[in-house]
N, C-alpha and C positions, 0 to 999 in steps of 0.2 A: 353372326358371331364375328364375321373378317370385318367388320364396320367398327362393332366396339374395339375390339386390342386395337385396330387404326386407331380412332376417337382416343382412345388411352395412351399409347405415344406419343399421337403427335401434341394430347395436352402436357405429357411429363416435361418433354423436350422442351416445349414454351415454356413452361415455368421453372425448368434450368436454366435457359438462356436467362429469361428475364431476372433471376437470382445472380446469375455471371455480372449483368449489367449493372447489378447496383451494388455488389461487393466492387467494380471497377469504379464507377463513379466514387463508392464512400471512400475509398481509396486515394482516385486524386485531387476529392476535395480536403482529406488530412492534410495532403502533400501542397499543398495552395494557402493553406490556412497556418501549417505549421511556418509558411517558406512570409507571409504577410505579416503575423503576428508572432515570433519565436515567443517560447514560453519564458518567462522572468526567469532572473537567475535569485537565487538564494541567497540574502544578503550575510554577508558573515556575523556569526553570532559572537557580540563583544563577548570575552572572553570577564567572566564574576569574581571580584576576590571578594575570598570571600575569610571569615574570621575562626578561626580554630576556637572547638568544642572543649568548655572548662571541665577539665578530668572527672571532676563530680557527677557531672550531669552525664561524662564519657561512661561511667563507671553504671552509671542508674541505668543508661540505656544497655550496657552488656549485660547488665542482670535480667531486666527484662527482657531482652531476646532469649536468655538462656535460659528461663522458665519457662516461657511459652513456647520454643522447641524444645524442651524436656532434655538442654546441653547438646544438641544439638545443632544449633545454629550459632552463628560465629558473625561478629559485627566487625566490618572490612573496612568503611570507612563511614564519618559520620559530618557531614559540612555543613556549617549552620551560613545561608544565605544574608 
């Protein structure tokens, strides 16, 4: 019985350590990889003009939203690309 709970420790322990060691290493290999290759930066997104929506078609689409939320719903803005 004093054999196995030994055998049963001293296996947890090994495979805490050995769990410590490679949360350590994946660790300073983030810090090696991030410090080699930084990650790109986000190019700024050109900014669209874009052309104002002819009242008519303004007007069809606030109807249809307000039918199909039962007036409910409310059209905030509407940009044709």
């Amino acid at each position: 019985m004093n054999i196995g709970i030994t055998l049963m420790v001293v296996g947890m322990v090994t495979v805490f350590s050995v769990l410590l060691i490679i949360i350590a290493l994946s660790n300073l290999l983030i810090n090696i990889v991030n410090k080699v290759a930084p990650e790109e930066q986000e190019k700024a997104k050109a900014v669209q003009t874009s052309r104002p929506v002819s009242p008519e078609v303004m007007e069809i689409i606030r109807q249809a939203v307000s039918k199909i939320t039962n007036g409910k719903g409310r059209v905030a803005e509407v940009v044709k690309a």
